[in-house]
C-alpha positions as CSV (number, residue, x, y, z in Angstrom):
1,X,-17.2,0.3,-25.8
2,X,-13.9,-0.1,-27.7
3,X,-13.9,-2.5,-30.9
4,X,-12.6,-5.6,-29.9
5,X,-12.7,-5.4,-26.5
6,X,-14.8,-8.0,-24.4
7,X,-14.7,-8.2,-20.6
8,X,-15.7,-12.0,-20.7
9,X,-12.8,-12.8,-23.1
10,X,-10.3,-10.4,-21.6
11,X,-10.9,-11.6,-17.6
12,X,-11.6,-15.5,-18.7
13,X,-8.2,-17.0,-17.7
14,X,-9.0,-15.3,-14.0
15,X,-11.7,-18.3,-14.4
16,X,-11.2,-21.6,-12.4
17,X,-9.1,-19.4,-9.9
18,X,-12.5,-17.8,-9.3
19,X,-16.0,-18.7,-10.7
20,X,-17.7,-17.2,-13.6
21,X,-20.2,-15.7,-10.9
22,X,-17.3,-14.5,-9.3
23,X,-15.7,-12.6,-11.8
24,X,-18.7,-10.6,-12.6
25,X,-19.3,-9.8,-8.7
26,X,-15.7,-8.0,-9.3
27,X,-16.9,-6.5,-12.5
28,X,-19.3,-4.4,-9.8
29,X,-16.8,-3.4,-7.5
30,X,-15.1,-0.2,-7.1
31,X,-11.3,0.2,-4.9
32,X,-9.9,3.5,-3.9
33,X,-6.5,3.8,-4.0
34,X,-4.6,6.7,-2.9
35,X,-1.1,7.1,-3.8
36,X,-0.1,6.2,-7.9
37,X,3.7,5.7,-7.1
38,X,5.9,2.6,-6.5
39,X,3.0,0.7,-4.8
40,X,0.0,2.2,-5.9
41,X,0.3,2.5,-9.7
42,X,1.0,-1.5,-9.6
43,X,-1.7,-2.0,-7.5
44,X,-4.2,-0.1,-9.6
45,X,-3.1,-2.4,-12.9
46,X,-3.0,-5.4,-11.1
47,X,-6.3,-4.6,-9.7
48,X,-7.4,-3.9,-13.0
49,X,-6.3,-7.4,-14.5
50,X,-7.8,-8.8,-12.0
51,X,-11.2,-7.7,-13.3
52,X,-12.5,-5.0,-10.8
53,X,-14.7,-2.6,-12.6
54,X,-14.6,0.7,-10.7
55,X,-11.6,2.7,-9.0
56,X,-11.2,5.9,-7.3
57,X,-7.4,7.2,-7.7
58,X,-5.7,9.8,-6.0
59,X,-2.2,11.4,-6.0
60,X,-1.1,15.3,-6.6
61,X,2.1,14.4,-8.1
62,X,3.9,13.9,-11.6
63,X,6.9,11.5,-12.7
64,X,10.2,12.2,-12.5
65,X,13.4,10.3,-13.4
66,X,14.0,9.2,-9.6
67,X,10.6,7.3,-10.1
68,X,12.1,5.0,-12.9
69,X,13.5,2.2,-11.0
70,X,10.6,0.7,-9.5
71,X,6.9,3.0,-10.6
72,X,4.5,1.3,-12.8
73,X,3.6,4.8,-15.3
74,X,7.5,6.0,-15.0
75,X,8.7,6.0,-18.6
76,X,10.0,8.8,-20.5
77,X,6.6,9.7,-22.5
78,X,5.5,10.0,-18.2
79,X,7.9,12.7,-17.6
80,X,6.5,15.8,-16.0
81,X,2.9,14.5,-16.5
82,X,0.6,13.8,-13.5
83,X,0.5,10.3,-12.0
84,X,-3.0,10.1,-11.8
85,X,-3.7,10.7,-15.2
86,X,-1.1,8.2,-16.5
87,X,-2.7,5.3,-14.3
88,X,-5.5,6.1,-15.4
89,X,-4.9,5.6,-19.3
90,X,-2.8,2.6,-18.4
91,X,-5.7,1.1,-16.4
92,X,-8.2,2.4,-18.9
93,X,-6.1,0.1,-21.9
94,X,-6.3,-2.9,-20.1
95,X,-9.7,-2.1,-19.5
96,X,-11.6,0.2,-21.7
97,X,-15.2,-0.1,-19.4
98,X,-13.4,1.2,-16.3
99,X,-15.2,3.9,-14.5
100,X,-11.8,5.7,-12.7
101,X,-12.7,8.8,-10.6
102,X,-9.3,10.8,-10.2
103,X,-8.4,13.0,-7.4
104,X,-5.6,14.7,-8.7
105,X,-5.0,17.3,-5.8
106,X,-4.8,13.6,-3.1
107,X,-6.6,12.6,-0.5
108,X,-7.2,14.9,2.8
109,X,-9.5,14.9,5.1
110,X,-12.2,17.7,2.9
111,X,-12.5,15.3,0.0
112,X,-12.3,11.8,2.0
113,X,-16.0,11.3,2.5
114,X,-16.1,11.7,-1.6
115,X,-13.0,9.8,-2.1
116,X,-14.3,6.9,0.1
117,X,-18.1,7.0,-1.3
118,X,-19.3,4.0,-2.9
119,X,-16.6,1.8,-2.4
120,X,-15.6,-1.9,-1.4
121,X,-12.3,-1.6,-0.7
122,X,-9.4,0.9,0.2
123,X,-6.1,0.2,-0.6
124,X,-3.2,1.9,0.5
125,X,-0.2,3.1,-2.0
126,X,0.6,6.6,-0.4
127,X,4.3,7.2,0.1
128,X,5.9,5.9,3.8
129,X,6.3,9.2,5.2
130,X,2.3,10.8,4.2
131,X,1.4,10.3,8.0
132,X,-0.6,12.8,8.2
133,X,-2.7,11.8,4.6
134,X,-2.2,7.8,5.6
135,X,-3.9,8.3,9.6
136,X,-6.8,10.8,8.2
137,X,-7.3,7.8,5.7
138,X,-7.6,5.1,7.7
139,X,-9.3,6.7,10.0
140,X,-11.9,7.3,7.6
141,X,-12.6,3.9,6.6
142,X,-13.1,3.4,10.1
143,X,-15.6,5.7,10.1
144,X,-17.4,4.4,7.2
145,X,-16.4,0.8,7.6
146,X,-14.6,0.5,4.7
147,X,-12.4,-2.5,4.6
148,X,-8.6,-1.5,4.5
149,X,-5.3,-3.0,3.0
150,X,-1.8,-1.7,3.2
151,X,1.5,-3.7,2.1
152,X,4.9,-2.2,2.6
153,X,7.3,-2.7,0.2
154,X,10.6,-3.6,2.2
155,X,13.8,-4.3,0.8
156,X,13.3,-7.2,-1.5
157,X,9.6,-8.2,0.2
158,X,6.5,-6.8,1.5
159,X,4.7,-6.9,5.0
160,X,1.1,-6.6,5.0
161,X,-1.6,-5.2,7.3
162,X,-5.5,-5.7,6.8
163,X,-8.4,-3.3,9.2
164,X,-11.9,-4.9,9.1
165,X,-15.3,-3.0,9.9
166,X,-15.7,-3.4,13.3
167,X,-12.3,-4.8,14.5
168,X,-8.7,-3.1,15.5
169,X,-8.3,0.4,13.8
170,X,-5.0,1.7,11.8
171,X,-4.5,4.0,15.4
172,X,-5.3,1.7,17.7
173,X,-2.7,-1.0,16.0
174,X,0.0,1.9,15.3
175,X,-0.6,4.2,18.3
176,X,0.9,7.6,16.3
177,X,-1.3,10.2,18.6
178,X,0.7,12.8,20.0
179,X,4.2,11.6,18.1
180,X,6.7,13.5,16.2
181,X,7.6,12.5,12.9
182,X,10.9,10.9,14.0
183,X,9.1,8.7,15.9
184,X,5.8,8.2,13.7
185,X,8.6,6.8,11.1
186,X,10.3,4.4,14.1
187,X,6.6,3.3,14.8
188,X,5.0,2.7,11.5
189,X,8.2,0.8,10.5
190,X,8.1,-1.9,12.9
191,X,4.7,-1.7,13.0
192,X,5.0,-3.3,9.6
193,X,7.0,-5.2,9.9
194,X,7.3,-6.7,13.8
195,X,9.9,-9.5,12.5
196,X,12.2,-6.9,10.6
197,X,13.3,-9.7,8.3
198,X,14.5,-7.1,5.7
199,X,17.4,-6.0,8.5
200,X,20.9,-7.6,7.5
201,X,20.9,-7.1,3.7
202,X,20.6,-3.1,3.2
203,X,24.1,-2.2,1.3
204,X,24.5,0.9,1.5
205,X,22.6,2.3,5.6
206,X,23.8,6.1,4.2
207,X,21.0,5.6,2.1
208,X,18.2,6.0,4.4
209,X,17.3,9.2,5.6
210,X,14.3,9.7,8.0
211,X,14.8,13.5,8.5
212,X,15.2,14.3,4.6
213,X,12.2,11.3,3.9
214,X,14.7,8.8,2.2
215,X,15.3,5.7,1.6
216,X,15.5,3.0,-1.3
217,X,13.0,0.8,-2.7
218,X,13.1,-2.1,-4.6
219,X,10.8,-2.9,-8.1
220,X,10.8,-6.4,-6.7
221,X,8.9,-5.5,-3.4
222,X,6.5,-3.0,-5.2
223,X,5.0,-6.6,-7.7
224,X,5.4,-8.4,-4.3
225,X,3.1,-6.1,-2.6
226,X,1.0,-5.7,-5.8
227,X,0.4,-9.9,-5.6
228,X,-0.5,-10.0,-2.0
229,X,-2.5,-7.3,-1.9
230,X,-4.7,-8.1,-5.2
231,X,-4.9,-11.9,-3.1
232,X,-6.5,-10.4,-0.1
233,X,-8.3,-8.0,-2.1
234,X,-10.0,-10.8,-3.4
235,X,-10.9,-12.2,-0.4
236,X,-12.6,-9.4,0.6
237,X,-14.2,-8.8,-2.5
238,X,-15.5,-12.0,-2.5
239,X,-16.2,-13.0,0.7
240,X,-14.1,-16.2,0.9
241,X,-10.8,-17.4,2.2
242,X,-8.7,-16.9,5.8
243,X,-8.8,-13.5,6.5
244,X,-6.4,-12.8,9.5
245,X,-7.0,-8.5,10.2
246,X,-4.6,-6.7,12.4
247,X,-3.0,-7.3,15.0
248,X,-2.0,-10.3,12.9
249,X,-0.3,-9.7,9.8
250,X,2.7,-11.1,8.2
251,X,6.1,-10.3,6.0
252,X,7.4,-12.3,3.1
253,X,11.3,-11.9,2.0
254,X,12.5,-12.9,-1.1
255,X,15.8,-12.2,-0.3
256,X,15.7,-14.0,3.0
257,X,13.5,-17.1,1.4
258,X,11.1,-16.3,4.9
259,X,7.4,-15.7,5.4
260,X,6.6,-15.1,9.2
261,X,3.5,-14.4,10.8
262,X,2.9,-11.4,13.8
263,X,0.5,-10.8,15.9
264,X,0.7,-8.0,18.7
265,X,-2.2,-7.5,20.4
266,X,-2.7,-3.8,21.5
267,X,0.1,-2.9,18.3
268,X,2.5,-1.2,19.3
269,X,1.9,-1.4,23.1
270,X,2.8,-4.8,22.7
271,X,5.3,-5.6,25.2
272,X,7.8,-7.0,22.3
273,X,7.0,-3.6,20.4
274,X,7.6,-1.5,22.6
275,X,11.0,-3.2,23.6
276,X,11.6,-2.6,19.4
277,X,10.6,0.7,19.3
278,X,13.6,1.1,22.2
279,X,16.1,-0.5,20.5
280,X,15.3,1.3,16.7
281,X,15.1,4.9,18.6
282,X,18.7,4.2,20.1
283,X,19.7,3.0,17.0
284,X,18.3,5.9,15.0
285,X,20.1,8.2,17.5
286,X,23.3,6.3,16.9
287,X,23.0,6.6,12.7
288,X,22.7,10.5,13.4
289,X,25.3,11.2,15.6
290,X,27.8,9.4,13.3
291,X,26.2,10.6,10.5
292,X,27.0,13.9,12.1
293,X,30.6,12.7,13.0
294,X,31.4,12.1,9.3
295,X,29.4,14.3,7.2
């Protein structure tokens, strides 16, 4: 144990929120998180201030300068080093007791079952376009009826998704079986986000690019997602509060000053889905062709 360090002391203005009982049940849990960037090294501190006591991390990448606008471990002393391992010590100096298990090659579907063992909670911080990683993820905690969350970060606000043991899976809500990666994107998108309320205020549309796996991201919807998710985390955790799992979710905008709440049963079969999954593929089409016009 470090000098000077006391989990009682450190966690105790958590206390009235939750219980004292409380914060010692989330002393003995452990989260998985895969994915250390934008979302998932905020999520991992947050997590961490919260109280929890154990994590499993994963990510095979290392900072970079294009990570600096909005990644909890991107600073200069970060450059070049590996993601994982700067989490980690970040975590670690909030909370010296922390038992953090790093994956530093990522998650895939060999080390999932390891990845996975033990834990309480998954929560998702890979980057938008992992499909492949994200779907043999979620399918996993499906498997092993691990409770999963996963909160976009989207423009200036998040939209957020839960999967409960036993009730709708990631696939059954998002329905990306047989689909290219043009259309995986389309789907997951406004799968996410049914409402859309982050369309209207993008500045600059030449910006995102599906085919190259572009697109900006905000520092503001990385803390918003880092807040939600720690909330529902909690509810998990704990066993108490409204818990509404997929299909319902719902999307907060700052930027917009809206919260709405979806719900689309059979996901993205939905009738109104699969009308918006018509429109974005025809709009998609149209950003290429005059992308192609004036490139």
């Amino acid at each position: 144990m470090t000098v000077g360090f006391d989990y009682e002391a450190a966690f105790s203005r958590n206390i009235g929120w939750v219980t004292e009982a409380e914060q010692q049940a989330l002393r003995g849990k452990r989260v998985a998180i895969a994915g250390m960037g934008g979302v998932g090294g905020v999520h991992l501190l947050t997590l961490a201030r919260l109280g929890i006591g154990a994590f499993n991390i994963a990510d095979f990448d290392t900072f970079d300068l294009v990570n600096f606008n909005r990644q909890a471990g991107a600073m200069v002393s970060a450059l070049g080093r590996p993601k994982v391992d700067v989490l980690a010590e970040m975590a670690a100096d909030i909370n010296p007791e922390l038992d953090i298990r790093r994956f530093p090659q990522g998650v895939a579907q060999d080390n999932l079952d390891d990845f996975l063992r033990g834990v309480d909670l998954y929560v998702d911080g890979l980057d938008f376009f992992a499909f492949d990683a994200r779907r043999d993820t979620f399918a996993a905690c499906h498997r092993l009826g691990v409770p999963a969350v996963t909160a976009a970060p989207l423009g200036m606000g998040t939209a957020v998704l839960v999967f409960m043991p036993g009730g709708m899976s990631f696939e059954d809500y998002f329905c990306l079986e047989g689909c290219d990666e043009d259309e995986m994107a389309v789907r997951f998108l406004l799968g996410l986000s049914p409402a859309m309320l982050q369309r209207g205020y993008l500045a600059d549309p030449s910006r995102v690019n599906l085919a190259e796996h572009r697109g900006p991201s905000t520092i503001a919807a990385c803390q918003l997602c880092a807040g939600v998710t720690a909330t529902e985390a909690l509810k998990i955790l704990l066993g108490r509060g409204e818990l509404r799992p997929a299909p319902h979710g719902y999307q907060f905008d700052a930027y917009r000053l809206r919260l709405t709440h979806t719900w689309r049963p059979g996901g993205n079969r939905h009738p109104l889905q699969r009308l918006g999954l018509w429109i974005a593929r025809r709009q998609l089409t149209k950003m290429r062709t005059s992308g192609g016009r004036h490139g």
